[in-house]
N, C-alpha and C positions, 0 to 999 in steps of 0.2 A: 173199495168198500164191498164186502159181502153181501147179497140181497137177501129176502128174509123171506124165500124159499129157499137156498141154498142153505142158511144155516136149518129153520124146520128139519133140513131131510139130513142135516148131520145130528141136531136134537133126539130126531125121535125116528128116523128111518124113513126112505120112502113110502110105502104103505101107509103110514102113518099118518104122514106128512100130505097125502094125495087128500085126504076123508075131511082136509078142510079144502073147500070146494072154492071159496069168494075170497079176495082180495082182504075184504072185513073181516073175514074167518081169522088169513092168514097173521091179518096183521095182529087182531085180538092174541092170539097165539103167542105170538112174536113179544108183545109189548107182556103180556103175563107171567111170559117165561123168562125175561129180562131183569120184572117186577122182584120175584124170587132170586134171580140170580144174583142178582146185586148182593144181596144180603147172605145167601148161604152157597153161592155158587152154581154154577151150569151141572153138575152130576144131580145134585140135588132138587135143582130147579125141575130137568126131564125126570126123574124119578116121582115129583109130584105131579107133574103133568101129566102123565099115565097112569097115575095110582088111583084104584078107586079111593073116592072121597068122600065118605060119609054125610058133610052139609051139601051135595050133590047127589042124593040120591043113590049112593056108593056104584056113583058111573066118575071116571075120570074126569078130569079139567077138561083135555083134549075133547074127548066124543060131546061135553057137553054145550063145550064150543063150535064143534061140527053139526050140533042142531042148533043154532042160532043163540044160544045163549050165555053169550063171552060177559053180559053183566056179570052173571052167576058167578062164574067162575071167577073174577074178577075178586069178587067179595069173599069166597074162600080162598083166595091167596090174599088177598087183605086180612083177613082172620085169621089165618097161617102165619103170618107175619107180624100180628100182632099177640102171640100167642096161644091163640082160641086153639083149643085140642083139635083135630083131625082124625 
């Protein structure tokens, strides 16, 4: 089994991958990029995870998860998923 820092740093690159600091970061991360993957695949998935995003403030999933707020992000991959423009 892979851990879910090893895959983070093949997702999105170390650098990246280091700016979520907490285990809760890592995992929020982990399970958001999953959430998407499932459905349009891991290219996709790291592309939205990095991409500014408009119902966040046009900051990424990631950085906005690296300030503690993995809800957020959470509900615009829920709203991605359901749809909702981006």
């Amino acid at each position: 089994m892979v851990s879910i820092e090893a895959d983070l740093t093949a997702w999105f690159g170390p650098t990246a991958a280091r700016t979520l600091t907490t285990a809760v970061q890592r995992a929020a991360a982990h399970r958001i990029h999953r959430m998407i993957a499932d459905t349009a695949g891991d290219a996709v998935a790291t592309m939205w995870m990095v991409g500014m995003n408009p119902h966040l403030g046009d900051r990424s999933p990631l950085d906005v998860i690296a300030d503690g707020r993995a809800r957020d992000a959470e509900a615009a991959a829920r709203g991605y998923l359901n749809g909702v423009p981006t």
